[in-house]
TIMI-2910 file (N, C-alpha, C, CB; in pm, 1 decimal, decimal comma, always signed):
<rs>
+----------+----------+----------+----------+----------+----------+----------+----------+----------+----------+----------+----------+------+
!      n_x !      n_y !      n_z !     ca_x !     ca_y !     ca_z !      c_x !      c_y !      c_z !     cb_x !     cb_y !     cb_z ! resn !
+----------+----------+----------+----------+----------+----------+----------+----------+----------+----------+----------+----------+------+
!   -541,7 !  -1934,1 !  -2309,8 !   -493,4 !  -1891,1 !  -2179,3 !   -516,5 !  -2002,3 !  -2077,9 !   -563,6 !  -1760,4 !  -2134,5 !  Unk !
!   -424,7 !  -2043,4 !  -2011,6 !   -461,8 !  -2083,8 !  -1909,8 !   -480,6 !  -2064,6 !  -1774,9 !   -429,6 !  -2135,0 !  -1916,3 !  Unk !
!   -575,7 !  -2167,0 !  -1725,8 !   -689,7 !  -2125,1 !  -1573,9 !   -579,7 !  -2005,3 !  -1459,6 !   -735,9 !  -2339,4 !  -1442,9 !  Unk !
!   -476,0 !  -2043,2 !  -1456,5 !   -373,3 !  -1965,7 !  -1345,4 !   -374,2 !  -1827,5 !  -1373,1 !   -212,4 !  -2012,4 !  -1350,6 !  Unk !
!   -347,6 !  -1808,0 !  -1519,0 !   -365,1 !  -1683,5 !  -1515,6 !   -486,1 !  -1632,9 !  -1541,2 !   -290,0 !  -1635,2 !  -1582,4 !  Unk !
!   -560,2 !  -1654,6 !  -1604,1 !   -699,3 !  -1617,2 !  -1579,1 !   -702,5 !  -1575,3 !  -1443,4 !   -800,2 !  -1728,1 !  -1605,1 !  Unk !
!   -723,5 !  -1648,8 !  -1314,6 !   -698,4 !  -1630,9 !  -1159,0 !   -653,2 !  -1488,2 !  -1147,4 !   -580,3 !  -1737,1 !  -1093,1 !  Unk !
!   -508,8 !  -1548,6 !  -1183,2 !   -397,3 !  -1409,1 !  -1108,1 !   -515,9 !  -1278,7 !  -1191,5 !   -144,9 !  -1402,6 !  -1201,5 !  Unk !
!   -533,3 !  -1268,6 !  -1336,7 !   -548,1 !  -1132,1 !  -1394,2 !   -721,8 !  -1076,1 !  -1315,4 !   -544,1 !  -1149,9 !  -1602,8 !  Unk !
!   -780,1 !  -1221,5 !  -1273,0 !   -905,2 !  -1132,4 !  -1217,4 !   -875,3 !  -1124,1 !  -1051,2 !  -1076,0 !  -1217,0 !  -1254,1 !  Unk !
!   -794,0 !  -1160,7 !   -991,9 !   -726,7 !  -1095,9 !   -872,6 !   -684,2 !   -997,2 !   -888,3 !   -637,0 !  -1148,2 !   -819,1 !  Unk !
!   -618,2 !   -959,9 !   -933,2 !   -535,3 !   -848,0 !   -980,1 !   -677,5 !   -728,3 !  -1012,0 !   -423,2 !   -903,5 !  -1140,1 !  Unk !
!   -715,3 !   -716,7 !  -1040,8 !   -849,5 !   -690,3 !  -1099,5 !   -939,0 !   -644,4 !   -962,5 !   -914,1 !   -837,7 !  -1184,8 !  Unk !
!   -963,0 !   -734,5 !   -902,8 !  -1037,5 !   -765,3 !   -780,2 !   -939,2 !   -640,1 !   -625,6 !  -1015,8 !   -987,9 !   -757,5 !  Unk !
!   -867,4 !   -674,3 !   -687,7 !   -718,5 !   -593,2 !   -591,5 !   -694,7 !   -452,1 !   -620,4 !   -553,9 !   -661,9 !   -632,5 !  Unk !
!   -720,8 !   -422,1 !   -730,9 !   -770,6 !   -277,1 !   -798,0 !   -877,9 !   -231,1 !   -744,6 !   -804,1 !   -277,2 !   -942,4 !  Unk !
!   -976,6 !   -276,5 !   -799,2 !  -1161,2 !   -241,1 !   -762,7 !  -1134,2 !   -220,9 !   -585,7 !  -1313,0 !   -428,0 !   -810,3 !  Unk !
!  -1058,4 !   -287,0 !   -537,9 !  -1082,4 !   -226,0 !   -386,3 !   -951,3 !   -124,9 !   -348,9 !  -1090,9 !   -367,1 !   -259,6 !  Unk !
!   -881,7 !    -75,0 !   -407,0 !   -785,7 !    +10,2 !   -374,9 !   -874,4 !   +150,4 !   -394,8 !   -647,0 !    -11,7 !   -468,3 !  Unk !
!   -903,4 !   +166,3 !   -541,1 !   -985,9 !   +247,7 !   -588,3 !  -1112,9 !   +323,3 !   -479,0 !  -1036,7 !   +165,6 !   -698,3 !  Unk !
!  -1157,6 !   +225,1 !   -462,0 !  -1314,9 !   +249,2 !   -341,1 !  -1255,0 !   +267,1 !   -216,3 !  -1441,7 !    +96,6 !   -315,0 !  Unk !
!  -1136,4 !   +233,7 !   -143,4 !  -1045,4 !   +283,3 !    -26,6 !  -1002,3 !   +443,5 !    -70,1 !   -895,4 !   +172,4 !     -9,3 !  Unk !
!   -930,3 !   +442,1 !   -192,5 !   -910,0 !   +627,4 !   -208,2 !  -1051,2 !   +681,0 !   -221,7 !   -812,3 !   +689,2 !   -368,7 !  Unk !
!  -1147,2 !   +654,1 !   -254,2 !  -1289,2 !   +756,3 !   -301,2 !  -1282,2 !   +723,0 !   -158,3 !  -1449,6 !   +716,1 !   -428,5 !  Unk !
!  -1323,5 !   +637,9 !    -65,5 !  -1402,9 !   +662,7 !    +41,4 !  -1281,8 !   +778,5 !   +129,5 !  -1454,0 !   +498,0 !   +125,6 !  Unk !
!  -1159,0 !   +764,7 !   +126,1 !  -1068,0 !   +897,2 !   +221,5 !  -1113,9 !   +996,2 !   +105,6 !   -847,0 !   +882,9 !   +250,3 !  Unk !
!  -1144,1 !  +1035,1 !    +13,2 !  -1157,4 !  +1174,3 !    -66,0 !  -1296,1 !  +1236,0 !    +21,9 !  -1189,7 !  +1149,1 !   -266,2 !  Unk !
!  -1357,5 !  +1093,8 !     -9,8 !  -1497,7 !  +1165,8 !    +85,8 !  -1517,8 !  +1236,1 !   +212,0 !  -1580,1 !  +1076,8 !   +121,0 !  Unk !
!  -1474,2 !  +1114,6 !   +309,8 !  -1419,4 !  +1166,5 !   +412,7 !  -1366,6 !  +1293,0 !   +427,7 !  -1345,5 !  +1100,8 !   +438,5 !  Unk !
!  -1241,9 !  +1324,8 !   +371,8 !  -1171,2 !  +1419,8 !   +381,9 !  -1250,2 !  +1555,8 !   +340,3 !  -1057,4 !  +1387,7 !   +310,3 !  Unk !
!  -1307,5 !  +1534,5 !   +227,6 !  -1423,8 !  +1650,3 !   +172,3 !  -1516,3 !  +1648,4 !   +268,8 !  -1504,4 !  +1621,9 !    +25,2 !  Unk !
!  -1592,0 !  +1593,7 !   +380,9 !  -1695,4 !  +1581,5 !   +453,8 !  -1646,5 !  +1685,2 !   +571,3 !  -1728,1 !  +1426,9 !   +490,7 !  Unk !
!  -1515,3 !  +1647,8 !   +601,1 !  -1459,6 !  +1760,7 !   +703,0 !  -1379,5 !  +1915,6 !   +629,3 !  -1330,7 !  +1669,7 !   +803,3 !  Unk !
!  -1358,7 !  +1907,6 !   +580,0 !  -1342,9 !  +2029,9 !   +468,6 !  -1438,5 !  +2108,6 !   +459,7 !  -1327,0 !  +1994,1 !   +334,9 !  Unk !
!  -1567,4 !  +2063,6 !   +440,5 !  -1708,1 !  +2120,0 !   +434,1 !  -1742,3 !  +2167,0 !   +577,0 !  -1818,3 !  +2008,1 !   +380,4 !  Unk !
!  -1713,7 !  +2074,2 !   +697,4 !  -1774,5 !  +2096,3 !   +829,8 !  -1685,4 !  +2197,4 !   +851,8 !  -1782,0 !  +1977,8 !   +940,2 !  Unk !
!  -1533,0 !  +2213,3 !   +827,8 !  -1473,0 !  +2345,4 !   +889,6 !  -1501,9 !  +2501,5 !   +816,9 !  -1311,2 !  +2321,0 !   +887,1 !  Unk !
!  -1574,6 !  +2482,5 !   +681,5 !  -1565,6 !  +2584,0 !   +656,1 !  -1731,7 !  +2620,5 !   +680,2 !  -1490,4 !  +2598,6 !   +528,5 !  Unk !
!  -1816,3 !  +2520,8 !   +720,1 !  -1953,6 !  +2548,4 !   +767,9 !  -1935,1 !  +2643,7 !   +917,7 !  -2039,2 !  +2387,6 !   +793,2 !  Unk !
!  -1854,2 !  +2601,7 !   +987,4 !  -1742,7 !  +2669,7 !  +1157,1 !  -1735,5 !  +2831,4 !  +1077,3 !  -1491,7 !  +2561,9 !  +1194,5 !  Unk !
!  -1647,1 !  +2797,2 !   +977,0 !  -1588,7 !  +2970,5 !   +923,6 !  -1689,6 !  +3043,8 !   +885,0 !  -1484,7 !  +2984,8 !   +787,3 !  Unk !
!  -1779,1 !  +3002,6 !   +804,3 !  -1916,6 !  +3066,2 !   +775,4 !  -1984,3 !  +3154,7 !   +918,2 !  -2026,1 !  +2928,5 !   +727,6 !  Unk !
!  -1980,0 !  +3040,0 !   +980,2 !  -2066,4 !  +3040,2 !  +1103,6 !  -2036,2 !  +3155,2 !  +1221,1 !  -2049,2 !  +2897,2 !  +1168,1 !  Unk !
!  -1883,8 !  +3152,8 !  +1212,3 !  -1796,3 !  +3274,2 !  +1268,9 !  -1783,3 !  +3403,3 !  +1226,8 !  -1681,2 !  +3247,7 !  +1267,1 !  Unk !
!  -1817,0 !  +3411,3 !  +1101,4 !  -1793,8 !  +3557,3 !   +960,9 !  -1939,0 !  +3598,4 !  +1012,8 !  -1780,0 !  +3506,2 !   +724,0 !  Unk !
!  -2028,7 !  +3516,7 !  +1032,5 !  -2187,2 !  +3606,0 !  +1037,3 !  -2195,8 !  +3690,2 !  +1172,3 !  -2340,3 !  +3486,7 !  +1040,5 !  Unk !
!  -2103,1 !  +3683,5 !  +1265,7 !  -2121,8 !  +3752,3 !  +1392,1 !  -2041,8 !  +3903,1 !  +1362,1 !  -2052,5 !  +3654,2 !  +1528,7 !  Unk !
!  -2110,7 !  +4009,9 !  +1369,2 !  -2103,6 !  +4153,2 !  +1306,0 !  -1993,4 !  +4230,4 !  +1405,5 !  -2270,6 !  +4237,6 !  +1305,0 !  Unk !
!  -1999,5 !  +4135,7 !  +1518,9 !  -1906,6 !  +4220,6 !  +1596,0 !  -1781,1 !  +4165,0 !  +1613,6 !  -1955,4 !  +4252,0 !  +1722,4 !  Unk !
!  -1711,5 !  +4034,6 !  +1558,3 !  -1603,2 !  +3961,2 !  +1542,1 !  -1500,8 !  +4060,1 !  +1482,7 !  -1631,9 !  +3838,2 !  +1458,8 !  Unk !
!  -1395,8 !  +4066,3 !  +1552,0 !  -1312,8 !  +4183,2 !  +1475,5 !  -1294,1 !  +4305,3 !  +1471,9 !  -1327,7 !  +4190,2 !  +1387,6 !  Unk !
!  -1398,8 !  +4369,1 !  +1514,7 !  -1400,5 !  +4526,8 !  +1503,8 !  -1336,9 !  +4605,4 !  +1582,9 !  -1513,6 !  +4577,1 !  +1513,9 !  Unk !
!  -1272,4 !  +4531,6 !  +1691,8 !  -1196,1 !  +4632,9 !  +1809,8 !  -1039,0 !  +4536,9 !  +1825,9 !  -1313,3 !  +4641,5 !  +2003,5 !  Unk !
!   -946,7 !  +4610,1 !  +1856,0 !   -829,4 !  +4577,4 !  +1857,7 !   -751,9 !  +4591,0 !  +1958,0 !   -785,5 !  +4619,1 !  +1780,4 !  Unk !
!   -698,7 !  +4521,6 !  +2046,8 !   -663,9 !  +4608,2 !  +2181,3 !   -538,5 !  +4565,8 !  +2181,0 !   -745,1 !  +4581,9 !  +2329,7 !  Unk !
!   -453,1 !  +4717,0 !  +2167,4 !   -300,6 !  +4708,1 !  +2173,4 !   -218,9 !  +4797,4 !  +2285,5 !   -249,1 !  +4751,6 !  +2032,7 !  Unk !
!   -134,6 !  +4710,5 !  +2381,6 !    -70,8 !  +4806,4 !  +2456,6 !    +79,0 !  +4787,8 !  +2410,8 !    -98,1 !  +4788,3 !  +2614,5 !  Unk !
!   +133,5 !  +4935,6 !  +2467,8 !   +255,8 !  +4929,7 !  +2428,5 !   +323,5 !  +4904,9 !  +2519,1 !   +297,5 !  +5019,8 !  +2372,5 !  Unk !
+----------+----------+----------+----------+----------+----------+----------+----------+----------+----------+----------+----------+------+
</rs>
């Protein structure tokens, strides 16, 4: 093989390894706020009186 491509295939390589760690770090992210809104929904369901009255005029 020669040196050029050697180059290009561990660029190429190098160009991967950071695409990869750009999608995990938005999965994370994205799961980090996923978690915080449904920590909100939790947080809202524990109040006993949320809901119980309905006020409808006609």
């Amino acid at each position: 093989m020669d040196i050029s491509r050697l180059s290009m295939m561990s660029s190429s390589a190098k160009i991967q390894s950071q695409v990869s760690l750009a999608v995990t770090k938005l999965t994370m992210n994205t799961s980090k706020e996923i978690a915080a809104n449904m920590n909100k929904m939790l947080e809202q369901s524990v109040n006993p009186n949320l809901g119980n009255n309905l006020n409808v005029r006609a």
